[in-house]
Every structure is written in structure tokens, then in C-alpha cells.
N, C-alpha and C positions, 0 to 999 in steps of 0.2 A: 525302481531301486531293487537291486538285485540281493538275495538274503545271502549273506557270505557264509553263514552257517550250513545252509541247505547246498551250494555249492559245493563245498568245503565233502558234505557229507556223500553227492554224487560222486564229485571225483574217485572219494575215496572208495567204496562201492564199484565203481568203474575199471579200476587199477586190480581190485581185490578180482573180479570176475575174470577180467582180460589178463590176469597173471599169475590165479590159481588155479582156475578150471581149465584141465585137459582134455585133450580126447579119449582117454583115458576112463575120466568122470563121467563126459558127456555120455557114454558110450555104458558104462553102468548105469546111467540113468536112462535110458531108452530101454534097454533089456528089462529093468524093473518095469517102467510103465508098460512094458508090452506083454509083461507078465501079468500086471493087475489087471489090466485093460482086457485079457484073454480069460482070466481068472473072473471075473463080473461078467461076460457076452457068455461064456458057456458052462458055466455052472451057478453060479448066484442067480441072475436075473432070471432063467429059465425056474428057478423054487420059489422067487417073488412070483412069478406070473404064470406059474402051475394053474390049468383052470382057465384064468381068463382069457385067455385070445388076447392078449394085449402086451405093448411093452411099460418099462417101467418109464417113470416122470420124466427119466436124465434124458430117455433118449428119443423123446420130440421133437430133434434138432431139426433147425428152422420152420417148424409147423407150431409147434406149440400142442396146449391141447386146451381145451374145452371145461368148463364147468362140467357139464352134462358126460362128458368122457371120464374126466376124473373122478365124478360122483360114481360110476359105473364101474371105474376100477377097484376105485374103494368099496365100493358093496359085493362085487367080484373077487378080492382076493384072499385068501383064506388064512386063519389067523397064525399057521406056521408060512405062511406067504411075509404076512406083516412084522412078523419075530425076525426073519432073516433080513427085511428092509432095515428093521429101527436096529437091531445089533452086530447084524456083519455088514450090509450092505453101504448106510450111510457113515460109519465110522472109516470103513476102507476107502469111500469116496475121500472121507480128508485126507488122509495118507497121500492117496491119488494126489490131490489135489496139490499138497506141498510137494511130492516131486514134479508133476508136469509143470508147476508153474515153474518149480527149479530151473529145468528143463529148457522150457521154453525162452526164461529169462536170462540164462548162460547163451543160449543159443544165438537169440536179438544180440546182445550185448557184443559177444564173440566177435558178430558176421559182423554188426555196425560201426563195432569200437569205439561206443558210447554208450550212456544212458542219456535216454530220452522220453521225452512223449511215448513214439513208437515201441521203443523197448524196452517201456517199462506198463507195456500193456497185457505183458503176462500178470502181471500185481493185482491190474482190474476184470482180466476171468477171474482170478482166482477169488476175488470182491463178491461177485456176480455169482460163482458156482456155490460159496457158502451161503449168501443167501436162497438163492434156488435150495440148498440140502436142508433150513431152515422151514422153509416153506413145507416140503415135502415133509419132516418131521411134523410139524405142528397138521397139516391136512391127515397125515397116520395114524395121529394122538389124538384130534380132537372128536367130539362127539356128534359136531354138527359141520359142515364143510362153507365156508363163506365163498362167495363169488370174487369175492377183489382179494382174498389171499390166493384163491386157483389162478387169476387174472397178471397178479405179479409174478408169481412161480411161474406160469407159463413163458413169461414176457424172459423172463433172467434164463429158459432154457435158451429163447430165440435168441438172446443176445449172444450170450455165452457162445451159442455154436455159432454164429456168423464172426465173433473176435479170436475165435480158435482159428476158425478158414483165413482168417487177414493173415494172423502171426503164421500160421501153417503155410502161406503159400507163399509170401513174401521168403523164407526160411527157403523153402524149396528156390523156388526161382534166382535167387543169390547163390546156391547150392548151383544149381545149373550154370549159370553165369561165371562163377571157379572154375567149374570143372573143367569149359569150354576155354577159357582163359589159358588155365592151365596147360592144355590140348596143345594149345597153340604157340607155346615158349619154347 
């Protein structure tokens, strides 16, 4: 049995993406994320990780990290390290986070001209990267570090960055597949 309300509420969702967002939009939203995303690699993250030889939590992508690594970072970073983590760095990550998944989920939507499974898998990073920012808060604040809170945080980087690479590359490869299309008319 299908919910006519949740239908009802796709479609409607569907129509809204594929007939308000232009390239236009898309295109202001890239230049932001690529602002943020340049604005975090070379000025924030380098005053979190002043000292340690090490990067910050987010960007473990597909390795993850270790109890014994994270216990190290956090004994390693210095408490104007941890001031710019808990007040610029993870509140900018949300920001981040509501435009890429914007981003991301304008884009699926766009190429597929639908909402799906598929693309509505910008929804679940963005699921995945608040918990991950959750984790990383509570391991900054707490006094003692637990192994299965480093264990989940870890697990939500690894996720995270392999559901980015899916949406990321499917996105491109459809990009490619116009372009050549195109090419050829």
C-alpha cells in the first residue's frame, strides 16, 4: 500500500526542485561551498591542528581514525585549537552542511528528474555528517573519551565520505554523458 500522502508530498518536492532551481542557484551554491570548503582547508583546520601533525576528525575520509589516534589528538590540541573547533569550525560545518546537501539534492533531482532513493541520498550524508559533528563535539567536551563514541564517529566519517563519492560521481558521469550527447546533435 502505497501512502498517498508521502506521494503527494514527493511529487510535490520534485516539481518544486525541477522548476525552481536554476543554474543560476546551482551555481551560487557551488561558489559558496567552494568558499567554505577553501575557507576550513586553509585557514580554520590548519589553528585546530596548530602543534599536532595531524588532521581534524572530518577529514579521515574513508580510513577513519582510531581510539588511540583520537585520544592523541585530543591530548595534542591546544585549547585555542579546541575554541576554534567547538565555535567556528563545527557550527560552519552546519552551514556547510545545509548548502552541500542543498547542492547536492538540487543536482540528483535536476539530472534524474525525480526524487528517489538515489536522490534523496543527499538527506542521509547530511543524517550521517550531523551525527559525525555530534560525536566530534561531545569527544571535545567530554572529560573522559569512550571507545564506541570514537568507534561511531569514526564509522559516520567513513560513511559519509564513500556516500559523497556515490552522489559525486554519479553527478559527474551524467555531466559527462550530456555533455557528449550534446556534442553529438
Amino acid at each position: 500500500v502505497v501512502n498517498k500522502g508521502a506521494l503527494f508530498m514527493k511529487e510535490k518536492i520534485t516539481a518544486f526542485i525541477t522548476g525552481k532551481v536554476n543554474k543560476v542557484t546551482m551555481y551560487v551554491l557551488i561558489v559558496i561551498n567552494v568558499i567554505i570548503t577553501a575557507s576550513m582547508n586553509l585557514f580554520i583546520f590548519p589553528k585546530i591542528t596548530a602543534g599536532t601533525g595531524m588532521r581534524v576528525f572530518d577529514m579521515y575520509w574513508f580510513t577513519g581514525y582510531s581510539y588511540d589516534s583520537a585520544s592523541a589528538f585530543l591530548s595534542m590540541i591546544s585549547d585555542a585549537g579546541r575554541h576554534v573547533y567547538l565555535a567556528l569550525q563545527l557550527p560552519l560545518d552546519y552551514l556547510f552542511i545545509i548548502l552541500y546537501t542543498a547542492l547536492f539534492l538540487f543536482i540528483t533531482v535536476r539530472v534524474y528528474n525525480k526524487l528517489d532513493f538515489f536522490t534523496a541520498l543527499p538527506l542521509l550524508i547530511a543524517l550521517i555528517d550531523i551525527c559525525e559533528d555530534i560525536c566530534i563535539y561531545m569527544m571535545l567536551t567530554s572529560s573522559s573519551l569512550s571507545r564506541g563514541l570514537v568507534m561511531f564517529s569514526s564509522a559516520m566519517t567513513i560513511c559519509k565520505s564513500f556516500l559523497i563519492t556515490i552522489v559525486g560521481t554519479a553527478a559527474v558521469i551524467h555531466y559527462i554523458k550530456t555533455a557528449r550527447a550534446g556534442k553529438k546533435e
